[in-house]
Gaussian input, Z-matrix of N, CA and C with variables (Angstrom, degrees):
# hf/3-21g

backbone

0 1
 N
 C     1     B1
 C     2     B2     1     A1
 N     3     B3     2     A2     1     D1
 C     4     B4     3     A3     2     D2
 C     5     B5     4     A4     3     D3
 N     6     B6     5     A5     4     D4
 C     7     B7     6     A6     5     D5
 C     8     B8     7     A7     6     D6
 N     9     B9     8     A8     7     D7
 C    10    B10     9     A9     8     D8
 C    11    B11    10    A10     9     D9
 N    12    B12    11    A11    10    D10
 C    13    B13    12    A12    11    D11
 C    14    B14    13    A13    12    D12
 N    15    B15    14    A14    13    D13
 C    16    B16    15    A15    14    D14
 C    17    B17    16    A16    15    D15
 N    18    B18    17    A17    16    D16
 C    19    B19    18    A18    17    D17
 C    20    B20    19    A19    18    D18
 N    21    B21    20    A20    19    D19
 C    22    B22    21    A21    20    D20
 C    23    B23    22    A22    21    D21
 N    24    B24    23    A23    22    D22
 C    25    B25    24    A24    23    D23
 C    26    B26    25    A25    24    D24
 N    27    B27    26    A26    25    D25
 C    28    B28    27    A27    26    D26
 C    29    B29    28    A28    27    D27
 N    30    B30    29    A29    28    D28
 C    31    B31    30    A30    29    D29
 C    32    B32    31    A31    30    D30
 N    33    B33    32    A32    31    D31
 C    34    B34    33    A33    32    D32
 C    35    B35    34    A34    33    D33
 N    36    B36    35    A35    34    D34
 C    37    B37    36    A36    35    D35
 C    38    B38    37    A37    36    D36
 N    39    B39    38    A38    37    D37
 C    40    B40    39    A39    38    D38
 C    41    B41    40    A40    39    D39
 N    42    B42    41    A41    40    D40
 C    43    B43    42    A42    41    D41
 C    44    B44    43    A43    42    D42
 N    45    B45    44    A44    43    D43
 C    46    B46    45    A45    44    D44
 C    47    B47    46    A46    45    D45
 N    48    B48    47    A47    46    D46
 C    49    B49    48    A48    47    D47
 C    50    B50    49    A49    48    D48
 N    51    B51    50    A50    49    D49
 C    52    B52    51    A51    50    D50
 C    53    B53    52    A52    51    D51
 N    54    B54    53    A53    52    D52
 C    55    B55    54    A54    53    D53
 C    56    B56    55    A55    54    D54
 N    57    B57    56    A56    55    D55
 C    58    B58    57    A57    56    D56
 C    59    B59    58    A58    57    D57
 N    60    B60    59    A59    58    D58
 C    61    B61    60    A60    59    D59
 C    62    B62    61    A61    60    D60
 N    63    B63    62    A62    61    D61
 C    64    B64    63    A63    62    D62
 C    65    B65    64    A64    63    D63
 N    66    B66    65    A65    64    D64
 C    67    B67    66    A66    65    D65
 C    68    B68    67    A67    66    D66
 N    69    B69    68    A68    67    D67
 C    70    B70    69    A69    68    D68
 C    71    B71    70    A70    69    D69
 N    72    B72    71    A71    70    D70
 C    73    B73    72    A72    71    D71
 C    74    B74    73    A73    72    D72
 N    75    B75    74    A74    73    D73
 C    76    B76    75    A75    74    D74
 C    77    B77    76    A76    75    D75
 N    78    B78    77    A77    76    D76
 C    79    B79    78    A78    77    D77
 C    80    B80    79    A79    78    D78
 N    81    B81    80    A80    79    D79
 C    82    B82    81    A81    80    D80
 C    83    B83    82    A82    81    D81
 N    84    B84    83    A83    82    D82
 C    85    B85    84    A84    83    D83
 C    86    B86    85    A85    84    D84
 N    87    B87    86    A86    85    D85
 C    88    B88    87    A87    86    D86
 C    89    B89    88    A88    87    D87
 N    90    B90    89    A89    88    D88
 C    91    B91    90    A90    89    D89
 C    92    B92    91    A91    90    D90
 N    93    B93    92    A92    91    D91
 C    94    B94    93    A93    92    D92
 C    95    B95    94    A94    93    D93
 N    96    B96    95    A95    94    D94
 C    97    B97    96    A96    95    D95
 C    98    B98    97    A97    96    D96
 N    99    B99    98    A98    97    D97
 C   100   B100    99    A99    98    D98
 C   101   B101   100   A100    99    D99
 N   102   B102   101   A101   100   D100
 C   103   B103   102   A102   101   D101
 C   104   B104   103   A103   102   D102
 N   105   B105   104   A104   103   D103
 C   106   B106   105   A105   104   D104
 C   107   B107   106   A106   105   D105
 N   108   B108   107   A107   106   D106
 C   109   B109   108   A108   107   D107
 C   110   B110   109   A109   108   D108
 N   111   B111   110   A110   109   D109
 C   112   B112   111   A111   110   D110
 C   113   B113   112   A112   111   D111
 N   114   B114   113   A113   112   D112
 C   115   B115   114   A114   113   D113
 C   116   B116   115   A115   114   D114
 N   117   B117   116   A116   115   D115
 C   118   B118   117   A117   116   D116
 C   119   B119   118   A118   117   D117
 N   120   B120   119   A119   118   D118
 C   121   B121   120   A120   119   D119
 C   122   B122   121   A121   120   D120
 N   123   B123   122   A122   121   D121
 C   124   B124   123   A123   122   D122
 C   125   B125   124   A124   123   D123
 N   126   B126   125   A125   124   D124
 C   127   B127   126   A126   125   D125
 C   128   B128   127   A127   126   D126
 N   129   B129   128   A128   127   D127
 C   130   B130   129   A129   128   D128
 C   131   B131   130   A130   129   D129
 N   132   B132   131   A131   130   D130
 C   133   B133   132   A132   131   D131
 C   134   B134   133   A133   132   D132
 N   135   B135   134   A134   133   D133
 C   136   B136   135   A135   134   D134
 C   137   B137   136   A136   135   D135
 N   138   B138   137   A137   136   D136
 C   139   B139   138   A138   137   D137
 C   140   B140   139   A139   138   D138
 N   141   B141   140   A140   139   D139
 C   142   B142   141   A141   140   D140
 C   143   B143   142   A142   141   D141
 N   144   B144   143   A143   142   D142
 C   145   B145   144   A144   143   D143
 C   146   B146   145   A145   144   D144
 N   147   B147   146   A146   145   D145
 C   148   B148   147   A147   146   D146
 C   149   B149   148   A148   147   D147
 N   150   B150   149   A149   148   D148
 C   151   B151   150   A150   149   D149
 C   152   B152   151   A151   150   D150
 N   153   B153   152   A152   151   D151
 C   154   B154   153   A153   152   D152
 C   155   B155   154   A154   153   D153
 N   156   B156   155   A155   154   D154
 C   157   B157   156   A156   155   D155
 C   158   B158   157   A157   156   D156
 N   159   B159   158   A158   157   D157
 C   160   B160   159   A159   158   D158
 C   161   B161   160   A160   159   D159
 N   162   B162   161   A161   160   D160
 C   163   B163   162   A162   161   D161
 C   164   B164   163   A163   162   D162
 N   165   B165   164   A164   163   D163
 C   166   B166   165   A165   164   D164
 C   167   B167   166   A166   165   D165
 N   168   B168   167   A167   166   D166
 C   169   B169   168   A168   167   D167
 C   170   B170   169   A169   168   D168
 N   171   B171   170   A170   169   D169
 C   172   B172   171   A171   170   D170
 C   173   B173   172   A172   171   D171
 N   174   B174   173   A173   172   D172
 C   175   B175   174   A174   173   D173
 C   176   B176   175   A175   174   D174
 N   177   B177   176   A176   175   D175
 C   178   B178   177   A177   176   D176
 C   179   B179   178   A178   177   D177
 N   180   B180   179   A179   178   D178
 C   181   B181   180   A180   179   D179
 C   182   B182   181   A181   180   D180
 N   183   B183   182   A182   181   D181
 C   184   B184   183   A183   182   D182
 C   185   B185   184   A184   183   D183
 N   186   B186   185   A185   184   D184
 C   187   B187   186   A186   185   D185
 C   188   B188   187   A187   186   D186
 N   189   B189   188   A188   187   D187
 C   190   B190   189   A189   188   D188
 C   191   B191   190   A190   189   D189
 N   192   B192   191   A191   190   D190
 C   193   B193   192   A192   191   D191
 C   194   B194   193   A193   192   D192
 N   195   B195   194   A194   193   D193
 C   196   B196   195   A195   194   D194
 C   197   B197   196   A196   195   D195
 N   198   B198   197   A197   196   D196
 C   199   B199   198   A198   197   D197
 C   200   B200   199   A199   198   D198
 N   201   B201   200   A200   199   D199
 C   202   B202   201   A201   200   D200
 C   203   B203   202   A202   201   D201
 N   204   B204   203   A203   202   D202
 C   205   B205   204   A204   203   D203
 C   206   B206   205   A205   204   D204
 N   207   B207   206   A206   205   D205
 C   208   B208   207   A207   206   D206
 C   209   B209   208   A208   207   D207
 N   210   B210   209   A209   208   D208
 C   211   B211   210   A210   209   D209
 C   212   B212   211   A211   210   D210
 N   213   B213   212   A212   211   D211
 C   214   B214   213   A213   212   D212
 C   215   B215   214   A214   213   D213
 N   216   B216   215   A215   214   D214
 C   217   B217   216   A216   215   D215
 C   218   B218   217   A217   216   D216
 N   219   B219   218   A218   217   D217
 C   220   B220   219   A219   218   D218
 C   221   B221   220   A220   219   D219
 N   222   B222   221   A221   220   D220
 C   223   B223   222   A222   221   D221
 C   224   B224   223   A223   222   D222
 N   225   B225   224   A224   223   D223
 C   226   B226   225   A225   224   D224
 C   227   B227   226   A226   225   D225
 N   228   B228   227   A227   226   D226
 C   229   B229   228   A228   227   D227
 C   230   B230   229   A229   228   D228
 N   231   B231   230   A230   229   D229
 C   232   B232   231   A231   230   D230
 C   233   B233   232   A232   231   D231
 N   234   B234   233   A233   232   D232
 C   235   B235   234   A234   233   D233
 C   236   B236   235   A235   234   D234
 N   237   B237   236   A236   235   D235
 C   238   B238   237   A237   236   D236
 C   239   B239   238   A238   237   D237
 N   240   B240   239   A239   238   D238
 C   241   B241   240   A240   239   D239
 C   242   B242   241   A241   240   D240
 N   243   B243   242   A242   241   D241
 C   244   B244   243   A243   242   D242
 C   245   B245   244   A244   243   D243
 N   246   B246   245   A245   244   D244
 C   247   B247   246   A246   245   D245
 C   248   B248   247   A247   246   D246
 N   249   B249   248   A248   247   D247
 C   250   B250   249   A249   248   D248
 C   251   B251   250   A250   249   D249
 N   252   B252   251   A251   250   D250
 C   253   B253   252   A252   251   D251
 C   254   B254   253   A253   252   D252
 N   255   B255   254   A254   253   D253
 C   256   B256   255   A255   254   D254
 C   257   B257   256   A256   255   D255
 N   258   B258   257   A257   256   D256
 C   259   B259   258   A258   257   D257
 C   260   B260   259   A259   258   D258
 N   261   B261   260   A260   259   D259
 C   262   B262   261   A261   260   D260
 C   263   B263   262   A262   261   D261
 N   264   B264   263   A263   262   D262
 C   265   B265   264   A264   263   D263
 C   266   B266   265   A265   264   D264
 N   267   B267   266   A266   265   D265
 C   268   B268   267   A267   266   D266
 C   269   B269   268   A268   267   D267
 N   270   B270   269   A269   268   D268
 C   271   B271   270   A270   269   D269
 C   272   B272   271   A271   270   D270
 N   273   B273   272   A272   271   D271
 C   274   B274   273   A273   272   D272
 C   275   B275   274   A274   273   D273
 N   276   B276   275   A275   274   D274
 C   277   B277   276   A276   275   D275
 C   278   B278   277   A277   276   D276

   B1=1.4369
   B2=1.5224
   B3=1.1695
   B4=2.0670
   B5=1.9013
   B6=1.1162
   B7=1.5099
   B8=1.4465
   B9=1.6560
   B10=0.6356
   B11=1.6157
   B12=1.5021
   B13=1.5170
   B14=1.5287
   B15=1.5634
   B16=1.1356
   B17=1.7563
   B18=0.9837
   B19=2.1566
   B20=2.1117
   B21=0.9555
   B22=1.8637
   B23=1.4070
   B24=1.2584
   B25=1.6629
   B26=1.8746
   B27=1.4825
   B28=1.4359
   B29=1.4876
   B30=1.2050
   B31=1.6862
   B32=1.8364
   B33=1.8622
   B34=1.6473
   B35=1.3410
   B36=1.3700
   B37=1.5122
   B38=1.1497
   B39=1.3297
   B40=1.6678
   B41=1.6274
   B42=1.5595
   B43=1.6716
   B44=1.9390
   B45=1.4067
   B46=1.7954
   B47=1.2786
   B48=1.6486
   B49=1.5930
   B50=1.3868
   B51=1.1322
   B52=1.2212
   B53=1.3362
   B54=1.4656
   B55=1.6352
   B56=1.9190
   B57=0.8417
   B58=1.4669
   B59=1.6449
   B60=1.1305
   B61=0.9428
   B62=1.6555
   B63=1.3981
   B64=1.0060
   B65=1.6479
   B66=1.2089
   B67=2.0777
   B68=1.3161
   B69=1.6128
   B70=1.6258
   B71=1.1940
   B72=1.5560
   B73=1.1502
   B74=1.7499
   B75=1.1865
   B76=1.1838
   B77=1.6365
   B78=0.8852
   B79=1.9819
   B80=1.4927
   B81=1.7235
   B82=1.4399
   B83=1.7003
   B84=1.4008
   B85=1.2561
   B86=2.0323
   B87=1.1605
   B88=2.0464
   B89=0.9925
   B90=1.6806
   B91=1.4041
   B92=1.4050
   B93=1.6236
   B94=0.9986
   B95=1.6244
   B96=1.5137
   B97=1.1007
   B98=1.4221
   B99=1.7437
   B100=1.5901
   B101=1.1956
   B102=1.0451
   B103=1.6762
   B104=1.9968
   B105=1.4238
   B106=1.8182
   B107=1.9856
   B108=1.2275
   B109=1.2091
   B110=1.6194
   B111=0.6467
   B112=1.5317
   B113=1.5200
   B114=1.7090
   B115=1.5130
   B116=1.6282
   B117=0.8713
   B118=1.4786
   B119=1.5587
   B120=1.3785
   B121=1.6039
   B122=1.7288
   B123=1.4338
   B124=1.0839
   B125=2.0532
   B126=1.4020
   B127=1.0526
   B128=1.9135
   B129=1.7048
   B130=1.5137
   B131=1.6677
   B132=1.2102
   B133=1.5690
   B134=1.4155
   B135=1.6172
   B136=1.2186
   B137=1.7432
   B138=1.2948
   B139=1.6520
   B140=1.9380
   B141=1.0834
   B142=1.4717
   B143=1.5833
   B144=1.4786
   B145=1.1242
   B146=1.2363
   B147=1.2301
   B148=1.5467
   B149=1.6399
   B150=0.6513
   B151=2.0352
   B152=1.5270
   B153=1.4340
   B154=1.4247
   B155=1.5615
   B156=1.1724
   B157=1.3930
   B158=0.9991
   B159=1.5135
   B160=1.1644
   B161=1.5942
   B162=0.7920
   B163=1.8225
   B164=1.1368
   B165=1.1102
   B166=2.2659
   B167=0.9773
   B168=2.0128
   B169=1.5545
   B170=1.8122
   B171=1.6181
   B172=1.8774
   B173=1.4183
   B174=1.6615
   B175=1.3029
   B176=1.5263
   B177=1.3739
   B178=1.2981
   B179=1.9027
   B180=1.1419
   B181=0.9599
   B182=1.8195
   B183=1.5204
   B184=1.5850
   B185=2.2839
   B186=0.9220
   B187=1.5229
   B188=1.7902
   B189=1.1813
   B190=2.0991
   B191=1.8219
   B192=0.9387
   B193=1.3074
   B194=1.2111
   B195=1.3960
   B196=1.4155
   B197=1.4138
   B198=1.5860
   B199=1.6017
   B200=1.8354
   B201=1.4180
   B202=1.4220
   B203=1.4306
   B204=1.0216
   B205=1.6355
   B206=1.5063
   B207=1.4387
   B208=1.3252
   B209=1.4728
   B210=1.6752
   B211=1.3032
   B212=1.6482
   B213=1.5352
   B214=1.0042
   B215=1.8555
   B216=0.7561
   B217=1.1537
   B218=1.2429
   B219=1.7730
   B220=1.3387
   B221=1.8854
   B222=1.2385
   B223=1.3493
   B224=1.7403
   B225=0.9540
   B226=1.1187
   B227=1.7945
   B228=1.8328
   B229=1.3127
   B230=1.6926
   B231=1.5280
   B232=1.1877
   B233=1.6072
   B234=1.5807
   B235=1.1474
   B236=1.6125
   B237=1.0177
   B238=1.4102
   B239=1.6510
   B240=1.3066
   B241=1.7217
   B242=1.1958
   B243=1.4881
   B244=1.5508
   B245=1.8607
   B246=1.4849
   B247=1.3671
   B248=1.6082
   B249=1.6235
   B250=2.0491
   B251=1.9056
   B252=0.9666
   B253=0.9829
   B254=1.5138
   B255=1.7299
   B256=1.8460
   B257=1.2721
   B258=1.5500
   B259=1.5896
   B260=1.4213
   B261=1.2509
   B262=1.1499
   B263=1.5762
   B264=1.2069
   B265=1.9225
   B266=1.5390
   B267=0.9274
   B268=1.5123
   B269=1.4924
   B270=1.2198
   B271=1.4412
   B272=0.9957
   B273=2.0009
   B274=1.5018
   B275=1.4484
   B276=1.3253
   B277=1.9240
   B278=1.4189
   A1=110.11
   A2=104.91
   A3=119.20
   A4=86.06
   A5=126.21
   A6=112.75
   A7=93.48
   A8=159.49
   A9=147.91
   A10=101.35
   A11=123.98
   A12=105.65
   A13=142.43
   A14=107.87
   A15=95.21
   A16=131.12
   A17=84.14
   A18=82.91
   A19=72.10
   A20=120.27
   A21=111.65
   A22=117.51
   A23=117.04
   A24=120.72
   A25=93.60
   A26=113.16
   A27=125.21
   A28=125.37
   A29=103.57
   A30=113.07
   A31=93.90
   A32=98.35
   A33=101.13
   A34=102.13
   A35=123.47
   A36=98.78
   A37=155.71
   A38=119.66
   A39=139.80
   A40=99.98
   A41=92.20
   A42=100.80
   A43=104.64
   A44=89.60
   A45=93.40
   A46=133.15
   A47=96.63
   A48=103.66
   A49=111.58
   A50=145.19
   A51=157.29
   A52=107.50
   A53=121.07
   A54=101.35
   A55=88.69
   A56=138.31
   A57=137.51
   A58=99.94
   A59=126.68
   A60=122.73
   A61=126.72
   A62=120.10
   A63=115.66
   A64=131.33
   A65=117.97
   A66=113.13
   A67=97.78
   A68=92.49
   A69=94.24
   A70=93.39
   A71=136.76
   A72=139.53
   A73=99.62
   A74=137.66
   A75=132.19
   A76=106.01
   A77=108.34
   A78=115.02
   A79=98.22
   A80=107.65
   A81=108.91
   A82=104.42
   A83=132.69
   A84=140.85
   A85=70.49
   A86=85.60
   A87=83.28
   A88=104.48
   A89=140.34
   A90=126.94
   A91=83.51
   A92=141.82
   A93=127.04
   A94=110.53
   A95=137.81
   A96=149.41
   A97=132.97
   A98=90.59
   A99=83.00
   A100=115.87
   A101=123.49
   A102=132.99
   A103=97.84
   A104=95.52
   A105=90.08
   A106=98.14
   A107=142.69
   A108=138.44
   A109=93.57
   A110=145.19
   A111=134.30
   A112=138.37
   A113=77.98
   A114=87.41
   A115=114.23
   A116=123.60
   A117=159.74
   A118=150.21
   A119=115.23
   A120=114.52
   A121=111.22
   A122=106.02
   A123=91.27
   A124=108.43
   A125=128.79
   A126=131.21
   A127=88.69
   A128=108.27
   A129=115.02
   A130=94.32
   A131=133.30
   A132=144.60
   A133=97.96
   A134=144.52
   A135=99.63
   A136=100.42
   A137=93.92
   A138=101.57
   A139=99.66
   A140=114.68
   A141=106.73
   A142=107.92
   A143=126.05
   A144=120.34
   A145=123.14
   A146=138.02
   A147=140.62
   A148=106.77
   A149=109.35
   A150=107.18
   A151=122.09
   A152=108.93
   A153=131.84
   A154=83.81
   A155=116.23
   A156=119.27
   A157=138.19
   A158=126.95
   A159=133.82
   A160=120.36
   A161=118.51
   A162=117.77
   A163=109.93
   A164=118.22
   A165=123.48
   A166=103.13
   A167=123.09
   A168=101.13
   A169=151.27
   A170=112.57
   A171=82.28
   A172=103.28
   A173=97.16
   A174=113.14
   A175=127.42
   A176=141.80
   A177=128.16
   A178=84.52
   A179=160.85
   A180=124.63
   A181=92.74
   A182=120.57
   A183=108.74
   A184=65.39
   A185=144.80
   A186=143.69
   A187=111.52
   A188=99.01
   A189=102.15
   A190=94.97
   A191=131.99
   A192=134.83
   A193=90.58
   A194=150.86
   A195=129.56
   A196=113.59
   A197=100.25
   A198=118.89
   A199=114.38
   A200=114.12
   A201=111.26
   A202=111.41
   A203=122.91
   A204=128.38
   A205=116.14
   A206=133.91
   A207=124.02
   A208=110.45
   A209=108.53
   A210=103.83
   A211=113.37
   A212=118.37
   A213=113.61
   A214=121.43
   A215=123.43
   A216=110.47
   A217=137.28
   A218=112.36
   A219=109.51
   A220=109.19
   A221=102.42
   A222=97.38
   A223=120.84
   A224=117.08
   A225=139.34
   A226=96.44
   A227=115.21
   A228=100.50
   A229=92.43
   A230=115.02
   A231=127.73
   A232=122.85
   A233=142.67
   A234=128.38
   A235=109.69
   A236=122.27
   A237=138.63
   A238=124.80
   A239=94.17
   A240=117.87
   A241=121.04
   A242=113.72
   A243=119.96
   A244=101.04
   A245=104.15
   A246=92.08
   A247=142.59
   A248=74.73
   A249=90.66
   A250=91.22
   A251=140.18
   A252=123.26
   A253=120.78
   A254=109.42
   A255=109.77
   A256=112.46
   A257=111.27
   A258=94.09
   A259=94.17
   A260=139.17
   A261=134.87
   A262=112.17
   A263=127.28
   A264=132.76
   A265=88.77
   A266=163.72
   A267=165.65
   A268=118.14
   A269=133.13
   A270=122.83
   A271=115.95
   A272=94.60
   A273=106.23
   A274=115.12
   A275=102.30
   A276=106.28
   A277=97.73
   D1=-44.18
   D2=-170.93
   D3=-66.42
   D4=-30.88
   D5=-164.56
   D6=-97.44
   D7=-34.00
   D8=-158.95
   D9=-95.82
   D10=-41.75
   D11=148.46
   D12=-39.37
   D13=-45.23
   D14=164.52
   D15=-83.87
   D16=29.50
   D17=-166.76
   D18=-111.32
   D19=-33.63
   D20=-169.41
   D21=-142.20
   D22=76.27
   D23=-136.81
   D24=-86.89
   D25=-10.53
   D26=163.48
   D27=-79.53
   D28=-13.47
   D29=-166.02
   D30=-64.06
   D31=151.90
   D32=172.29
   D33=-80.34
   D34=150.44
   D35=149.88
   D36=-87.06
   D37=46.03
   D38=124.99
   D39=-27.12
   D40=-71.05
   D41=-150.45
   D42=-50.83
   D43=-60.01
   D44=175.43
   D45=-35.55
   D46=-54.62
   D47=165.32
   D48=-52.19
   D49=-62.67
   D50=-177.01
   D51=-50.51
   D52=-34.03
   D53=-178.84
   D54=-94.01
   D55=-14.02
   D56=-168.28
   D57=-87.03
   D58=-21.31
   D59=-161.47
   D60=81.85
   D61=-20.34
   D62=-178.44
   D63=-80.26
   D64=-175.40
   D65=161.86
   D66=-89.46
   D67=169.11
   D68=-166.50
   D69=-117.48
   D70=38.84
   D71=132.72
   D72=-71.96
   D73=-33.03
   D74=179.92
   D75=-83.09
   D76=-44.56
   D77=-177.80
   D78=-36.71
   D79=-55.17
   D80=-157.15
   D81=-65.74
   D82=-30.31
   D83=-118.65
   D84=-104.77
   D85=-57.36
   D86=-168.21
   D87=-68.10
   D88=-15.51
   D89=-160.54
   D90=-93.81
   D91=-36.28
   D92=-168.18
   D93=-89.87
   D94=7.93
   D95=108.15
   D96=-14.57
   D97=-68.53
   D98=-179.15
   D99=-88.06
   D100=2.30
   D101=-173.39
   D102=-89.51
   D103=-50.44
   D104=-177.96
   D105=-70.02
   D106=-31.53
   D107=174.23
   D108=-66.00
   D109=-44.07
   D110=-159.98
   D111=84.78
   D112=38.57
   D113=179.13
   D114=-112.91
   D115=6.07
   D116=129.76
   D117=-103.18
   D118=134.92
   D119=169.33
   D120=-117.47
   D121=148.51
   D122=170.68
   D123=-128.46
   D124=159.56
   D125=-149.31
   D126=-144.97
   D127=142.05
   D128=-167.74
   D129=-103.43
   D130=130.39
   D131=159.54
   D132=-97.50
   D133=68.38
   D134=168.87
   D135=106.77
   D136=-158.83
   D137=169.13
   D138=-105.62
   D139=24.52
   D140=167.90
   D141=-107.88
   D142=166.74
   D143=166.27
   D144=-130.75
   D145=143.39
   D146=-154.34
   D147=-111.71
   D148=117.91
   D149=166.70
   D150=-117.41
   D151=139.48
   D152=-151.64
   D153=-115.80
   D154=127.63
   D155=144.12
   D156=-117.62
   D157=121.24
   D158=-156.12
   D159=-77.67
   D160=124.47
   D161=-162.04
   D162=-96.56
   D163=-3.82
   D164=177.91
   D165=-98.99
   D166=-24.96
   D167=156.90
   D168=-23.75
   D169=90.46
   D170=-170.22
   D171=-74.31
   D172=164.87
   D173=158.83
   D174=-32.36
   D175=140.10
   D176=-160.90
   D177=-94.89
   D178=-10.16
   D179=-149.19
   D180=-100.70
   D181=172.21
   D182=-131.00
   D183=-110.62
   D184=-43.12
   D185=149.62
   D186=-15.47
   D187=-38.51
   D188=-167.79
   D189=-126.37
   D190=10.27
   D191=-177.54
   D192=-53.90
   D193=-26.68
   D194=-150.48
   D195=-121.09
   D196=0.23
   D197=172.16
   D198=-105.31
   D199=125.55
   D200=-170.14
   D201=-83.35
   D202=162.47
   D203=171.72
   D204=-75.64
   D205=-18.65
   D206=-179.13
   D207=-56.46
   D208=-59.14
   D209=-174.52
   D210=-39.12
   D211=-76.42
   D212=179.37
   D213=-45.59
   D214=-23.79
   D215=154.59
   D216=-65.50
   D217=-30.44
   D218=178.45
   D219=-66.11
   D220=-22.82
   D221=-179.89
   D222=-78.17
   D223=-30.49
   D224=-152.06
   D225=-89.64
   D226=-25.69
   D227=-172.95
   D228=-133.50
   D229=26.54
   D230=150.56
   D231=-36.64
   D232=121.72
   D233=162.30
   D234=-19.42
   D235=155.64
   D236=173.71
   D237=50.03
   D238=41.73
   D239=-170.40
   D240=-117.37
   D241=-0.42
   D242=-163.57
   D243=-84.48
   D244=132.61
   D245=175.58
   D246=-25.65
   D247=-51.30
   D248=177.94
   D249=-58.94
   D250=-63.88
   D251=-149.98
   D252=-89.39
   D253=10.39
   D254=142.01
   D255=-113.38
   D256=52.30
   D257=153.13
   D258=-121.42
   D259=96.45
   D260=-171.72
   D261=-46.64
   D262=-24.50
   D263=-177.11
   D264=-84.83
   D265=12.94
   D266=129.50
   D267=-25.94
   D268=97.31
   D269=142.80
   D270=-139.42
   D271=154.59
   D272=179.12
   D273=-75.84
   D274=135.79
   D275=172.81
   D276=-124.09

């Protein structure tokens, strides 16, 4: 979810759920997770909603506590990172 926010920090979550695979009875439940952990904010435009993710967040597990999530994120929503495009047997039809 934290990687598909940051690759579309405008997306509804329809869209998220949908690329996550999940329902968005679940989308909401973790976004309001990671938002009370603080690894997210979110901000109202309107009837749209915007999310900030915070990249100095560390990892919650108490093993990686001392490593933050931006980095890995920057990689993770790097041009040429999208699932479809590391499965090399992948095409769009």
């Amino acid at each position: 979810m934290l990687v598909e926010i940051a690759r579309n920090p405008e997306a509804r979550v329809k869209e998220i759920c949908q690329a996550a695979g999940i329902t968005e009875r679940t989308a909401h439940a973790i976004i309001a997770d990671l938002e009370k952990a603080g690894y997210l904010a979110r901000t109202r435009a309107g009837r749209r909603t915007r999310y900030v993710v915070n990249p100095d967040a560390p990892f919650r597990h108490h093993s990686q506590d001392s490593y933050l999530v931006g980095p890995l994120l920057q990689v993770l929503t790097a041009p040429g990172t999208a699932a479809r495009e590391l499965d090399p047997g992948h095409t769009d039809t």
